[in-house]
N, C-alpha and C positions, 0 to 999 in steps of 0.2 A: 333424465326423464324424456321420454318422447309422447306426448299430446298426454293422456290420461294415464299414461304408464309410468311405474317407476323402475327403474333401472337397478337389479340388484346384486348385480357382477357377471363374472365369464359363465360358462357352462363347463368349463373343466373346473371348477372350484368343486363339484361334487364328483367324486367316482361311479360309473354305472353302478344300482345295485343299493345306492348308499341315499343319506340325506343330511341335509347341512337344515341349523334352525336361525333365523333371526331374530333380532332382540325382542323382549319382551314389547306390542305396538299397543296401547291402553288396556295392558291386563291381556292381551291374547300373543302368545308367542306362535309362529308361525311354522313350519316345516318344508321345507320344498324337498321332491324326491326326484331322484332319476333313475331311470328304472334300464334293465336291462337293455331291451330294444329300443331306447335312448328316446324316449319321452321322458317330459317332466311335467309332475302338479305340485300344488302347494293346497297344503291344509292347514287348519287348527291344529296344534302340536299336544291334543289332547282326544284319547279315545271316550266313544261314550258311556264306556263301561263304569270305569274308574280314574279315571280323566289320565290313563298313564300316560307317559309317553314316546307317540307314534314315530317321533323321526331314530328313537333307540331298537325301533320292532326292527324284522326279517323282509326284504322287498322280494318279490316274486311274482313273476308276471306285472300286473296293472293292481298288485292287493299287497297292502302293509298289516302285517300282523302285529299285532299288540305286543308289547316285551312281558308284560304284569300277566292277562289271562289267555291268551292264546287268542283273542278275537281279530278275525278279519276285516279290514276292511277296505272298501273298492276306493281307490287313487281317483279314478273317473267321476264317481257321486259322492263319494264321504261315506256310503250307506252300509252299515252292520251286514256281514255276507253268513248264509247258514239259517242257524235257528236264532242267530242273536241278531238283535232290535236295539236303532238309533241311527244317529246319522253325525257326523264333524265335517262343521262348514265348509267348504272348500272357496280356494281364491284362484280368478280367474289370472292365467299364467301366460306369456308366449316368447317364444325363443326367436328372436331377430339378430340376425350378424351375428352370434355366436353368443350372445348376452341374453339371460333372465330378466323378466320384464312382470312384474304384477300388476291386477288392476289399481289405479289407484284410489278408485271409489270403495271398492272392497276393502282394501287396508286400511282407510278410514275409516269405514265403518266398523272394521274391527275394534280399532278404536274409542268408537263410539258406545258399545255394547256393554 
């Protein structure tokens, strides 16, 4: 951990493209993605649709598609792309020294919810 961050391994643990989930943190499992042009976010590992899940979708560009209905959604806000409506919380992420790093007020509160 460094100051409010928690530490949650290397950045090669995920392949571009791909997403890796961690444990269930009070009822919310978590999803972090790396995306092609080698950003990463983390979300709720549930779409708004039908709670499928996001870290099982298609990564392309900055938008994870649903595996269950084909919905989009933006890595940057959480927010339903198109005609569909909703939004999955996202957790505030950052890449230092080569390591994944969450906020750690956001995972508690995930937590908490």
């Amino acid at each position: 951990m460094i100051g409010d961050w928690l530490d949650i391994g290397p950045v090669d643990q995920i392949a571009p493209g791909h997403a890796r989930t961690l444990p269930v943190i009070g009822g919310e499992e978590i999803a972090v993605f790396h995306t092609l042009d080698n950003r990463f976010y983390a979300l709720v590992n549930k779409c708004p649709h039908k709670q499928g899940p996001l870290s099982q979708g298609i990564v392309h560009g900055n938008v994870v598609t649903c595996p269950l209905h084909n919905w989009n959604i933006s890595l940057k806000t959480g927010e339903a792309l198109g005609d569909d409506e909703g939004c999955v919380p996202t957790i505030p992420l950052k890449v230092d020294a080569g390591r994944i790093y969450l906020l750690r007020e956001a995972v508690l509160a995930k937590r908490a919810a």
